[in-house]
TIZADO-52500 format. One record per residue: x, y negated, z negated of N, C-alpha, C in turn. Coordinates in steps of 0.001 Angstrom, whole numbers, padded with zeros to 6 digits, always signed. Layout:
N
XYZXYZXYZ...
This chain:
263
+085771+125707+036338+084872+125557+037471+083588+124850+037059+083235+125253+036084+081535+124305+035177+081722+123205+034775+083367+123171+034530+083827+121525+034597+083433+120698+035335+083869+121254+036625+084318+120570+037737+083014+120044+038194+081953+121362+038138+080530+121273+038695+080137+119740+038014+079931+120131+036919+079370+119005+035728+079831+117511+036246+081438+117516+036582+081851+116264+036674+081172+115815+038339+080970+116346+039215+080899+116034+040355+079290+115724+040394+078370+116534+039448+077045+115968+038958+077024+114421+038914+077699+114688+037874+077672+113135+037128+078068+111497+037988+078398+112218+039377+078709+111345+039495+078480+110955+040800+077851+112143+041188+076899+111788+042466+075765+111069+041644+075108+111228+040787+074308+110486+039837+074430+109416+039679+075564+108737+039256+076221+107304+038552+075480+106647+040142+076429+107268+041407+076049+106707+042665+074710+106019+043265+073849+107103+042720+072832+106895+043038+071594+105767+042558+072260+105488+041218+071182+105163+040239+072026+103881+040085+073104+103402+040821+073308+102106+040840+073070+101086+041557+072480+099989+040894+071989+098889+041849+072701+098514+043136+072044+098127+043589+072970+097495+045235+072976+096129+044830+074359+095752+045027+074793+094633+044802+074401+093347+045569+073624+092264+044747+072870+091216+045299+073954+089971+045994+074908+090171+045320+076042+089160+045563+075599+087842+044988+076405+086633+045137+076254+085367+044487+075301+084772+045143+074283+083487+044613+073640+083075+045007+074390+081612+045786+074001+081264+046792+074899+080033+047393+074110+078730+046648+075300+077891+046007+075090+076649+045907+074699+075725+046253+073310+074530+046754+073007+073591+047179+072778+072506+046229+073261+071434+046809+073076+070375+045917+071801+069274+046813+071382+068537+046297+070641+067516+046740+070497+066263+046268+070679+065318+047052+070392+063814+046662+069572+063015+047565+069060+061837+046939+068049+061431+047552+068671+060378+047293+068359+059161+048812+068873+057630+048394+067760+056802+047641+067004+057110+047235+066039+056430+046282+064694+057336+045811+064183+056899+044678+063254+057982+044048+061765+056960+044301+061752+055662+044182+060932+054958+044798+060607+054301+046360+059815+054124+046946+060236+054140+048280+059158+052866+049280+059027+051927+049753+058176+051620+050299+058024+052122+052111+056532+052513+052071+056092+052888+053148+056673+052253+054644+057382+053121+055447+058082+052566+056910+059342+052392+056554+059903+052278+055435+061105+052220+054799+062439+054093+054987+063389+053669+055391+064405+055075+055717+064538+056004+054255+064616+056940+053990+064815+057859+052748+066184+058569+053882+066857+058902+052625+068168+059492+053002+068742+060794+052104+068413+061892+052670+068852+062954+051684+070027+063572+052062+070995+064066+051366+072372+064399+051497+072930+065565+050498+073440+066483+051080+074129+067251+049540+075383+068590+050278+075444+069444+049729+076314+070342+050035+076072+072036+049739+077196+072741+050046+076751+073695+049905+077925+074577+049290+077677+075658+048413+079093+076251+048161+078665+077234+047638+079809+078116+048092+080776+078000+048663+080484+077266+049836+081735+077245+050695+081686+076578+052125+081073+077618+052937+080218+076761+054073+079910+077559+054939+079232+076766+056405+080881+076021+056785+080584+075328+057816+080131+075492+059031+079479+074896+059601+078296+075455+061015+076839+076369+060661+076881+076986+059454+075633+077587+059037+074726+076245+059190+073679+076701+058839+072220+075913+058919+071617+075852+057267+070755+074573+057089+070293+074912+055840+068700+074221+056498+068035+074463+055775+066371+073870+056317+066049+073363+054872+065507+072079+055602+064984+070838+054729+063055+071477+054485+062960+071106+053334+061091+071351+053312+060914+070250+052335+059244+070177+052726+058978+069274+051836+057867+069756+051493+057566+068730+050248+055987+069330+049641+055287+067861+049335+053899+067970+049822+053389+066473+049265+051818+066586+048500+052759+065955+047313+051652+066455+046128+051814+067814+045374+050351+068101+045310+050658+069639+044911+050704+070618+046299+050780+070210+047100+050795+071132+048311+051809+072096+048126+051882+073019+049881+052527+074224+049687+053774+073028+050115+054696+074352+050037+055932+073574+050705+056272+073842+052380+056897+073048+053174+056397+073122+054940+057846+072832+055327+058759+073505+056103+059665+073501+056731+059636+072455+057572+060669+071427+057416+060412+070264+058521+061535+070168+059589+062577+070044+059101+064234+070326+060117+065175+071280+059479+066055+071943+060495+067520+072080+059879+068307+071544+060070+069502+071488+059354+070839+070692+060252+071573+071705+059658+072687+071311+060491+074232+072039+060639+075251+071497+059839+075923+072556+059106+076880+072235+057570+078270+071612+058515+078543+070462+057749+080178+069955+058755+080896+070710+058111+082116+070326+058324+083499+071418+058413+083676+071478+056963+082979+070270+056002+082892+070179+054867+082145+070581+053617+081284+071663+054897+079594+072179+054302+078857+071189+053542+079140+069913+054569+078221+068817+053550+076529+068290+054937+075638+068510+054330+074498+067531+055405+073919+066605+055102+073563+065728+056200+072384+064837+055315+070909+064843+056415+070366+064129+056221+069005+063706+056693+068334+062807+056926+068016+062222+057651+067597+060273+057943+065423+060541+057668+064947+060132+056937+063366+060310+057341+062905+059222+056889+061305+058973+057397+060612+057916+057171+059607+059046+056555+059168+058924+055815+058520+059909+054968+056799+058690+054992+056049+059733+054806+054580+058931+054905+053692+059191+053241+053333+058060+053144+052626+057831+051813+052476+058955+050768+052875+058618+049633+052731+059498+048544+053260+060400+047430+053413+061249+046913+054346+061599+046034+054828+062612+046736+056024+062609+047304+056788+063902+047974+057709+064389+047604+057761+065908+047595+058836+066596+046893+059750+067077+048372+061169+067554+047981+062093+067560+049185+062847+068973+048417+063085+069726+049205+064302+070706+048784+065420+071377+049560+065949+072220+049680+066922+072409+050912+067321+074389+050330+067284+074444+051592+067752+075969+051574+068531+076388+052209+069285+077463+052170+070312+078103+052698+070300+079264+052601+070116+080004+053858+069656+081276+053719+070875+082710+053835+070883+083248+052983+071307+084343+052282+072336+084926+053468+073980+085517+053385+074832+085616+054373+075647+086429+054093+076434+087273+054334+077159+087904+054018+076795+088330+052538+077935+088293+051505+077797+089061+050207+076936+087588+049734+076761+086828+050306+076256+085740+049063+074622+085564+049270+073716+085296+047955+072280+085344+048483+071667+084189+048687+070233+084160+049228+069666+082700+049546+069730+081394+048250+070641+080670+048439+070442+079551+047511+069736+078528+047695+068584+077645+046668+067816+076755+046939+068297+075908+045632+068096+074806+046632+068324+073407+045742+067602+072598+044774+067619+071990+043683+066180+071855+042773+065904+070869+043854+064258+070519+042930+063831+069494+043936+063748+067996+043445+063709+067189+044614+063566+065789+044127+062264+065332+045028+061771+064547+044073+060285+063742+044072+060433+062157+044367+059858+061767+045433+060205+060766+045734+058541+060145+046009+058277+059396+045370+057015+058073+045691+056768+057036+046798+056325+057378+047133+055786+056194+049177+055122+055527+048543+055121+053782+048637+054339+053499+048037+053414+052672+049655+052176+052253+049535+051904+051066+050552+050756+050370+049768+050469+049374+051033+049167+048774+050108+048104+049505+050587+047531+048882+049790+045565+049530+050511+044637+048394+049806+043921+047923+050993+042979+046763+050591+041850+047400+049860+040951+046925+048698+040000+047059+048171+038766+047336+049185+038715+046008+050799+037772+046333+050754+037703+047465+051407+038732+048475+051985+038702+049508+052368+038360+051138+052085+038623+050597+050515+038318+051783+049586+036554+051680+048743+036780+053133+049004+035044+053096+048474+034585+052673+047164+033567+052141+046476+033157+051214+044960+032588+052367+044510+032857+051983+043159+032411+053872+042212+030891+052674+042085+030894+051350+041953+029541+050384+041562+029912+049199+041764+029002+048314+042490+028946+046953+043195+027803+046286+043153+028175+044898+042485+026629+044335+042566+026859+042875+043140+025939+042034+043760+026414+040937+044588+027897+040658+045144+027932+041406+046135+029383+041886+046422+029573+041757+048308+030360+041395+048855+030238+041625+050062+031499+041491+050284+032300+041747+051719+033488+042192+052398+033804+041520+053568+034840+041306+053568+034860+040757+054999+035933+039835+054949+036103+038892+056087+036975+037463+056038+036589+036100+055847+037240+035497+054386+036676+034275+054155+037309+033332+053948+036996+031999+054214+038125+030767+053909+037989+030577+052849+038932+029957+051880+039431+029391+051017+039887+028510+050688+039315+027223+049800+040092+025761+049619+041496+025934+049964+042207+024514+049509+041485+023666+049259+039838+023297+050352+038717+022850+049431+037777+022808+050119+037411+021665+050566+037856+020352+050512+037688+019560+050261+039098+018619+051685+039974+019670+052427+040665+019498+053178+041163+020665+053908+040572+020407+054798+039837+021119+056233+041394+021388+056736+042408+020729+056416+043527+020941+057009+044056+021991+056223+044174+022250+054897+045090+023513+054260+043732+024608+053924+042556+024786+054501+041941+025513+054451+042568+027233+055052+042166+028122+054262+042772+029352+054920+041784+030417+055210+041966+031648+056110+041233+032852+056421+041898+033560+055489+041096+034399+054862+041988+035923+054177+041179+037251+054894+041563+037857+055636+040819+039349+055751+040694+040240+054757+039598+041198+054993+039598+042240+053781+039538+041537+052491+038721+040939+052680+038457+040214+051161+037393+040986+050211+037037+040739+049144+035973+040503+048663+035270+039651+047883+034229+039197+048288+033543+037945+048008+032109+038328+047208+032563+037966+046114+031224+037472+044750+030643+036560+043856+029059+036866+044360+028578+035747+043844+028536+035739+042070+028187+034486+041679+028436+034270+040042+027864+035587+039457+028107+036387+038452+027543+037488+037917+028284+038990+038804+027964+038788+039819+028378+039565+040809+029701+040653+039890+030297+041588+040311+030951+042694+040486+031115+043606+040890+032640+044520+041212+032878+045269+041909+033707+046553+041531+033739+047713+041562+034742+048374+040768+034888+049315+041667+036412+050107+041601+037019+050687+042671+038249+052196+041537+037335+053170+041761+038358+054435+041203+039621+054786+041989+040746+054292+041122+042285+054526+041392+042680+056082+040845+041510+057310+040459+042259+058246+040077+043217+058993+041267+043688+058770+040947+044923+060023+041877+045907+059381+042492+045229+058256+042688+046408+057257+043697+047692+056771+043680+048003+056455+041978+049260+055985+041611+049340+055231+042128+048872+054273+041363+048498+052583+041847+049452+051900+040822+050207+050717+041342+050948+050639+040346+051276+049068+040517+050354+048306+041539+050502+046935+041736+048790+045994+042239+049138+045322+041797+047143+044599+042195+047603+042890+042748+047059+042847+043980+047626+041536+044400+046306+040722+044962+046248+039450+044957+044970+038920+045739+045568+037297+045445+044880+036362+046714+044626+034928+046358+043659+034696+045770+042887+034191+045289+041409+033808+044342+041291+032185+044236+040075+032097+044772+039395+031017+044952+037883+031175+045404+037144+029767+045615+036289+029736+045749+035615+029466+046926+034833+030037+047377+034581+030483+049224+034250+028795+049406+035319+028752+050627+034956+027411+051209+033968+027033+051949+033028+028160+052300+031776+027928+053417+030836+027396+053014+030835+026832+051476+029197+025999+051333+029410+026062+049984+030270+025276+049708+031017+025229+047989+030629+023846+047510+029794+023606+045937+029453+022684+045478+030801+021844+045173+030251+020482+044766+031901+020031+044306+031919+020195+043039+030899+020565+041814+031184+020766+040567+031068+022703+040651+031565+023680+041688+031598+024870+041052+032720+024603+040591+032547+025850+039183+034550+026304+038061+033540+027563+037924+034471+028118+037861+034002+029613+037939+035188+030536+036876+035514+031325+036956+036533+032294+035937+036429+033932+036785+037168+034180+037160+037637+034998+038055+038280+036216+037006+037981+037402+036930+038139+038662+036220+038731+039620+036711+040040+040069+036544+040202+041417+037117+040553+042434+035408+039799+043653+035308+040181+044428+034634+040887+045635+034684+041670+046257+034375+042341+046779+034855+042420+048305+033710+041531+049382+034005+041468+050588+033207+042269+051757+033117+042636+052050+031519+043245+053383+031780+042963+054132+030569+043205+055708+030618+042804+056829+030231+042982+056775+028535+044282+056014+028366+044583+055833+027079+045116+054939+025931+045602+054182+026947+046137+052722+025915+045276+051461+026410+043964+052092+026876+042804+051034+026745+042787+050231+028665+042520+048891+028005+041915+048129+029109+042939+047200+028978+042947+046722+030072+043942+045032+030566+042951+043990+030923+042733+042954+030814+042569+042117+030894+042595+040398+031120+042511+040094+032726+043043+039259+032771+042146+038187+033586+042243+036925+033207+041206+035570+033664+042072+034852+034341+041116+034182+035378+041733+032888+036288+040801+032153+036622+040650+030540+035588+039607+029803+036601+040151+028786+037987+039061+029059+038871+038989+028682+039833+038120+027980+039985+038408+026629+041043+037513+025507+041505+037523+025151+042845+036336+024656+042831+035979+024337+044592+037008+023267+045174+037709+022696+044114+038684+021459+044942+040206+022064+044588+040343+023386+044343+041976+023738+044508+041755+024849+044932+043040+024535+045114+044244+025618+045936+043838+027028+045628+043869+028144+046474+043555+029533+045846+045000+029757+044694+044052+030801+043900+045485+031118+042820+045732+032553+042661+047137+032640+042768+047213+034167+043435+047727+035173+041988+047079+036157+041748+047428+037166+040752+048045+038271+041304+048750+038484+040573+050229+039660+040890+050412+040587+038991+049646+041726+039407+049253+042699+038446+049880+043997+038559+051195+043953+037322+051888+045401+037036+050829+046248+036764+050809+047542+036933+050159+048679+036453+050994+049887+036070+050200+050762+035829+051165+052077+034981+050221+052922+036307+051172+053939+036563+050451+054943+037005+049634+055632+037005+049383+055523+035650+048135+056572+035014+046537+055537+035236+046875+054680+036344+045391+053487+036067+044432+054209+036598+042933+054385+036192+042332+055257+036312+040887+054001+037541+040966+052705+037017+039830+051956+037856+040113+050451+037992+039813+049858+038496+040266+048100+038741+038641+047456+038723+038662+046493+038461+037156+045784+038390+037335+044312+038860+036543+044064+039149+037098+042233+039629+035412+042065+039776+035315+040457+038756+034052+040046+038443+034423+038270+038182+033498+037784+038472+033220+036257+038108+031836+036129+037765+032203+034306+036987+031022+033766+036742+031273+032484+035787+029960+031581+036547+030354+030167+036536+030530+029923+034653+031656+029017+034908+031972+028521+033894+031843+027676+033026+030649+026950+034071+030045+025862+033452+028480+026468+033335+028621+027421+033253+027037+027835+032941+025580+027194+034155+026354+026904+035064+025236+026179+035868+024934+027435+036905+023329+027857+037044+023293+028701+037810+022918+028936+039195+023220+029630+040365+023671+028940+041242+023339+030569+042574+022849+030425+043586+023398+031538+044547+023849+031380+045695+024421+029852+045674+025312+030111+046723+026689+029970+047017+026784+029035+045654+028316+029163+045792+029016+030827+045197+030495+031161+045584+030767+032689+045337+032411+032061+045210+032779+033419+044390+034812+033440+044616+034898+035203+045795+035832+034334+045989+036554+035130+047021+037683+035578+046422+038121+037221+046263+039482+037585+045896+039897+038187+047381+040885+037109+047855+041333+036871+048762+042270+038142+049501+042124+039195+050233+043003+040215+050706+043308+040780+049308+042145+040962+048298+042361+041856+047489+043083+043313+047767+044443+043789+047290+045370+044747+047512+045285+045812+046459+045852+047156+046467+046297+047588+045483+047959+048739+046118+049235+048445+045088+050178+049265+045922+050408+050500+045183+049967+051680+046337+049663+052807+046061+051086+053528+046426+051093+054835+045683+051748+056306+045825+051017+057029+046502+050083+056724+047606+049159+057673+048398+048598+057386+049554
């Protein structure tokens, strides 16, 4: 009988003091149709789920930056427990993940995440100068100067006189392209300005870039197209006459000065 007691102890005990069973976690997969992306451009995410669990729901979130993460749609698993997702995603570094929430014996499974980069442009003169000296903004023509017929407008320019400079902090932005025409403002241009046109290009650790373009009052603007690394921390763009002749009215124009951002 003290047997019996003992055994029936033991095992209302075992009962009690055992976990409740969490069951399996459900499988999601995720893919993204590209990890780079330009701004207005379709992103396409797609993946599955498993086990199967066709007609369930899974919810898409996203995160941008370090932000929280924000529930944006669900969709419905096909007969194949496979979904996808059509988005135009807006500027910047965005993270994407997918969930599937917890069902029967199986528990909530989440999908790793994928990071995807928006890139667009953003004009210089739009963004604020960490320091600017003979510097001004706006829309200016550009030689040839000397023929009124291939003369051009650039908006969002910036226009400096000899000495002049301008500098613009890229921290955070993930800047990773620098574009402009460059020449010399056609509105009241000597015929002997030459000038030398500067863009520098700064970063945190493998130094400075450096790059020259002279420009003259009787040609063509000349257009610079500047790789960057992500990590670029500032951009600078400076001139000054090349012939040493000194001068305040002739100026270069970096023509729809750009930079193509992750932000």
């Amino acid at each position: 009988m003290r047997l019996l007691l003992a055994l029936a102890v033991g095992v209302a005990t075992a009962l009690v003091a055992a976990p409740a069973h969490a069951g399996t976690a459900y499988k999601v997969s995720l893919s993204v149709s590209a990890t780079t992306l330009d701004y207005g451009k379709t992103l396409t995410l797609s993946g599955s789920v498993s086990p199967k669990a066709a007609g369930a729901k899974v919810t898409i979130q996203r995160r941008v930056g370090s932000g929280s993460w924000k529930s944006i749609t669900t969709r419905t698993l096909s007969s194949t427990s496979r979904y996808s997702y059509a988005v135009k995603p807006g500027p910047g570094v965005v993270g994407y993940r997918v969930i599937k929430s917890r069902s029967g014996s199986h528990a909530t499974g989440i999908s790793s995440t994928r990071t995807v980069s928006v890139y667009r442009w953003r004009y210089l003169a739009d963004l604020p100068t960490a320091s600017a000296t003979s510097m001004t903004t706006g829309t200016f023509t550009l030689n040839n100067s000397f023929d009124t017929a291939t003369t051009r407008s650039y908006a969002k320019s910036v226009r400096l006189l000899s000495g002049g400079f301008g500098q613009w902090s890229l921290v955070g932005l993930h800047c990773r392209l620098f574009q402009s025409s460059t020449g010399v403002d056609a509105t009241n241009p000597s015929t002997s300005a030459v000038f030398t046109a500067q863009y520098a290009i700064y970063y945190p650790v493998t130094g400075n870039g450096y790059y020259d373009k002279g420009v003259a009052a009787d040609q063509f603007p000349r257009d610079a197209y500047i790789r960057m690394a992500s990590d670029v921390e500032a951009i600078n763009l400076s001139t000054y006459r090349s012939d040493s002749v000194p001068d305040v009215v002739d100026a270069v124009v970096f023509g729809s000065a750009r930079v193509n951002c992750a932000s």
